[in-house]
N, C-alpha and C positions, 0 to 999 in steps of 0.2 A: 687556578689553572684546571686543565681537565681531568689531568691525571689527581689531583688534591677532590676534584669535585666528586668523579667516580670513587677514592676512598671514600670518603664522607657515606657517600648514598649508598655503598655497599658495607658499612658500621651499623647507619642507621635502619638496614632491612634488617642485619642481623639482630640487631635491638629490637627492631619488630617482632621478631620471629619468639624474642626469646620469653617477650611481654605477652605472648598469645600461648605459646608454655605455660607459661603459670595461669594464665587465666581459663586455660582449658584442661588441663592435667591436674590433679589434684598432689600438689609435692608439699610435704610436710619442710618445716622451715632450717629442718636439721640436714638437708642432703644440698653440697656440695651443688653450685652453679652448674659448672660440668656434666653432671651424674643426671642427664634426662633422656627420653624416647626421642628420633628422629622427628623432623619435623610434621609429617604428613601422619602419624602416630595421634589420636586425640580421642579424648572421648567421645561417643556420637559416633562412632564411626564403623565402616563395615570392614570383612575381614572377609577373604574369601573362602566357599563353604567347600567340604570333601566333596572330590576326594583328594584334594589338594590340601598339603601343610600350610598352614600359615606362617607367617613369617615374620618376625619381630626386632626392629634393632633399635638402639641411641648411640650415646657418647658415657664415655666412661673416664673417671679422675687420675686412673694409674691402669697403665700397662698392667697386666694379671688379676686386676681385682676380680674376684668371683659374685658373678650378678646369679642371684636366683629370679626368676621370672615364675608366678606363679597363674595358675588358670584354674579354672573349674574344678578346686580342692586339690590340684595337683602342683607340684612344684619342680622348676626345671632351671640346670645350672650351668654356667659357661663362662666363660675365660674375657676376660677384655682383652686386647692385641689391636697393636696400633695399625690403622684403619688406611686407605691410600691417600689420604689427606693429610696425613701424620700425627694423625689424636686420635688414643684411644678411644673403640668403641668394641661394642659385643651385639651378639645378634643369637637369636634364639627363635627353635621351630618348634611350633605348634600341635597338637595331634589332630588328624584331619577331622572337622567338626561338623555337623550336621546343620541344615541352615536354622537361623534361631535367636536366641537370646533374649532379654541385656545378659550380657556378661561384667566380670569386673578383672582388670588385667593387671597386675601391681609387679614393679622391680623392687627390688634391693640391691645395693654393694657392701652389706655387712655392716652399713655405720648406723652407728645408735639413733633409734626412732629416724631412720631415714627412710622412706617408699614413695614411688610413683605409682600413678593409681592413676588407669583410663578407667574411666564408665560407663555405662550405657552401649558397649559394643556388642554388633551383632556378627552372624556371618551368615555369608550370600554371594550375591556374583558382582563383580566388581569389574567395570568398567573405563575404559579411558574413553573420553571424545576430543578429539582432537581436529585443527585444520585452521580454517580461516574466518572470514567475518560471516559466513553463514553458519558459523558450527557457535561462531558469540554472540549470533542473532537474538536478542533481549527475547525472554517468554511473552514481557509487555507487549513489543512491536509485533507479534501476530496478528494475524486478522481474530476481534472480537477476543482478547484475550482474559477478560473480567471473567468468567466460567472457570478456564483454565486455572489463573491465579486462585481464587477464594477454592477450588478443589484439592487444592496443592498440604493444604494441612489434612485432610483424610489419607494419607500416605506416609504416614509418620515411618514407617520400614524402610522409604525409600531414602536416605543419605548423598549429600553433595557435597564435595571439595572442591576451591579454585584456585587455579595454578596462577601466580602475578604472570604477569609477563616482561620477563627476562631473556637476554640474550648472552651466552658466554664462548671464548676462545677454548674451553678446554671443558669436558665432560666434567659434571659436578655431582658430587658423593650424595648428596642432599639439597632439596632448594634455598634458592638463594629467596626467596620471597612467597609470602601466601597472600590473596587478597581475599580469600574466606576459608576458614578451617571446617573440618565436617561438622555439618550442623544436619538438625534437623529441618523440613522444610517449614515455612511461615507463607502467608501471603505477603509479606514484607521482601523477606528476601527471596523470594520466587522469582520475583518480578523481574528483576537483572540476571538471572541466572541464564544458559542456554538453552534455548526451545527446544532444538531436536534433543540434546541432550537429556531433559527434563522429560520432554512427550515418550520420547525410547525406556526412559528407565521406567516410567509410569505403566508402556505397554505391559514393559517384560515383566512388572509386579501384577501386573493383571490377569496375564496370563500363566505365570509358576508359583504364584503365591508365593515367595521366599525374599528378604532383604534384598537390596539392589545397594551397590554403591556408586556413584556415578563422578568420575574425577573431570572438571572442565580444565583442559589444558590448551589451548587455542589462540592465535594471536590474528586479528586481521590485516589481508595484505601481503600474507607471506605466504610464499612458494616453496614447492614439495622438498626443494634443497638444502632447505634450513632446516628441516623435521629428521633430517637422513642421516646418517651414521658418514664418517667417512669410508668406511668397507661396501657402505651400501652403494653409494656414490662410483667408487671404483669400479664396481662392477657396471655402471651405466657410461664412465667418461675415462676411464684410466687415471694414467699419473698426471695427464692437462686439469681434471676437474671439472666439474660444471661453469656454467659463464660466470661471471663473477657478478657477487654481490655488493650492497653494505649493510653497516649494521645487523637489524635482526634478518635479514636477506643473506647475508653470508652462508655460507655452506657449513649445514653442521651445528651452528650456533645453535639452533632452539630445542633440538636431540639433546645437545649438548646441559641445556640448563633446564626444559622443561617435563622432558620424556628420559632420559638417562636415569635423572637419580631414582626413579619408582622402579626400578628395575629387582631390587631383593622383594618387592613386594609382588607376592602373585593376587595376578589378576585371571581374570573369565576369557574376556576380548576387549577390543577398541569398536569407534565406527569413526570418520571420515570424511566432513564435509569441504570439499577442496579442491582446488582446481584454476582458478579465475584468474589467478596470478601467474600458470601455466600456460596461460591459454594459446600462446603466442608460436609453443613448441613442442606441440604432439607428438613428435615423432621422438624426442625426449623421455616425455612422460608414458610413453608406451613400458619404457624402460624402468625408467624413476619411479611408477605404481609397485608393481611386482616385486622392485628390489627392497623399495622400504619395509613393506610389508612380510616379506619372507628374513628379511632383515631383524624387525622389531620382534617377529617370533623366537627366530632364535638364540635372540641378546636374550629376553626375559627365560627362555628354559635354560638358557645354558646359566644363569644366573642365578635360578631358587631349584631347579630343579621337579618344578610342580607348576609352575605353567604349562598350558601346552602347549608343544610345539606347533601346531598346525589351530591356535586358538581363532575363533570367529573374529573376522575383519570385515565392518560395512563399511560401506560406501554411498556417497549421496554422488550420481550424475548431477550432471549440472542441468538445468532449466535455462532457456531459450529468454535472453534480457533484449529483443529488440523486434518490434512488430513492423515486420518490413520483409518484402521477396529478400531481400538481400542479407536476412539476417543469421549469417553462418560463422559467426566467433567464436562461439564452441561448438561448434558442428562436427571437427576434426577432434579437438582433445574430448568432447563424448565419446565417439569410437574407441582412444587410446584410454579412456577409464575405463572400457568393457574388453581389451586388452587384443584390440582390434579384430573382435569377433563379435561383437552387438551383445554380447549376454554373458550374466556371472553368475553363477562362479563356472571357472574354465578351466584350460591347460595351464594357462598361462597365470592366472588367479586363483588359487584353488581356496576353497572355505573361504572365500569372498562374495558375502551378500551385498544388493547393489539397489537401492532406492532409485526408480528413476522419475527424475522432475521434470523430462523434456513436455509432459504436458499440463505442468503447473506453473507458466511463467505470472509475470505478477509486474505488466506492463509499466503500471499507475502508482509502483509500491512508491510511502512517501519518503521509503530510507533507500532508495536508487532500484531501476529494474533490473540490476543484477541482486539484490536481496529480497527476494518474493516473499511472502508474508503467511504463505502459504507453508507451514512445518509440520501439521498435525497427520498429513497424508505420506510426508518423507518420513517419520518416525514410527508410524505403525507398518 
């Protein structure tokens, strides 16, 4: 049945998760199943750089154990306490680091020949991208993308994680699934990864020289409603709520499982490719923009404390998918992404940079003319 199916498939992600643990953490054979780094925690990975703490957490085998976490010849200690999910875990900050590295980041709980060990980490600025099927636009599917891909190994600084895509009723501590942990880039795995994504972090190492970490969290098809908090929400619809959804459409759901749990980790900024699923109710999404976004600001500082509140939010307008006088279906939700003033950042968007594609549509594209092919112009 579905209820038996959904256990099953939520055992077997856990299993995944825990098999991608060991093959990317380096855990000595003597430490307790229990006793590992949160899931999005891996070696390869970025950390963001001062003047922000970074910030560290897993799972712990007993209420009180004393985890030392050690760093760059220094060592740092703290308490496990059971967690809102009700299993012990600890969490540990950082001293705000200068960008750079590898590093090597190792725990203990005190038990004989036990340590966690990530590798290769750096710190830098750390990004979310997030939205719909133009923000998981394959790097392949650009236009001429063989250049792109084969350059993608000269960037070895730059760092990618992918978020599965999951949907859940209730905010979640940690992911429920990864479909790539941070790695470093390949032409291999470039190729599936997010274009703007991918093209943005590339600028921004072009331009400050410093590690870039770049988290794909995105699902195609899905509307601003599932990304939102419910307080964000509230503030746009009251106690009726947005129109109703299903599945990963629902209100909340994808906050809920794919943007919540990275919350103790501070990040730099987000960017934003979305829209098309809204297209229908601008006058909505006037509302649903701002509140997300001032939203997700202050869940993540009020959370580490070293976010910042007012962190950089882009955004991609949408591009023009029909060559025709008549072609106005996002004519209306364009004005309401630029917060019904034609330009950003504003009153109403503040620290909101804003890509705009109105004159790169991509009539002909062979993945629909709502996916233009055209990313290397939104991303720089």
């Amino acid at each position: 049945n579905s209820f038996l199916g959904s256990t099953i498939n939520m055992w077997l992600r856990g299993l995944a998760i825990f098999v991608l643990f060991c093959a990317a953490q380096h855990v000595t054979a003597q430490c307790d199943a229990n006793f590992r780094f949160a899931s999005y925690y891996d070696s390869s990975m970025v950390l963001q750089r001062e003047p922000a703490n970074a910030n560290i957490w897993g799972y712990a085998v007993n209420e009180g154990d004393l985890i030392t976490v050690t760093f760059d010849d220094s060592s740092y200690e703290t308490t496990a306490y059971i967690g809102p999910e009700g299993v012990p875990v600890w969490e540990s900050s950082l001293p705000a680091t200068a960008a750079g590295g590898p590093y090597i980041i190792t725990a203990s709980d005190g038990s004989d020949d036990c340590l966690l060990q990530l590798d290769d980490v750096l710190f830098g600025d750390v990004y979310i991208c997030s939205g719909q099927s133009n923000m998981v636009h394959r790097l392949e599917n650009i236009d001429d993308p063989d250049d792109d891909i084969a350059d993608a190994v000269n960037y070895q600084d730059i760092r990618h994680f992918w978020v599965s895509n999951i949907y859940t009723d209730d905010p979640l501590y940690d992911l429920a699934g990864i479909t790539r942990t941070w790695t470093r880039p390949t032409e291999t795995n470039m190729a599936a990864f997010s274009a703007v994504c991918w093209l943005f972090g590339r600028h921004l190492y072009n331009e400050l020289a410093v590690p870039i970490g770049l988290i794909q969290s995105a699902w195609g098809g899905t509307r601003i409603e599932a990304w939102s908090s419910p307080e964000a929400l509230y503030n746009c619809f009251g106690e009726d709520g947005p129109p109703a959804g299903s599945d990963q459409q629902e209100a909340s759901v994808l906050w809920n499982a794919m943007i919540h749990p990275f919350l103790p980790m501070p990040i730099f900024g987000a960017i934003w490719y979305q829209g098309e699923a809204n297209q229908g109710r601008p006058d909505d999404y006037y509302c649903s923009m701002p509140a997300m976004v001032n939203d997700w600001r202050a869940k993540w500082f009020a959370r580490t404390g070293e976010t910042d509140p007012m962190f950089p939010f882009g955004q991609v307008q949408l591009a023009p998918d029909s060559d025709s006088d008549n072609a106005n279906r996002f004519t209306d939700l364009r004005w309401a992404q630029a917060g019904n003033v034609g330009y950003c950042p504003n009153e109403v968007l503040e620290r909101v940079f804003m890509a705009v594609a109105a004159d790169l549509p991509d009539f002909d594209s062979p993945h629909g003319s709502t996916h233009p092919r055209y990313k290397r112009q939104i991303a720089y």
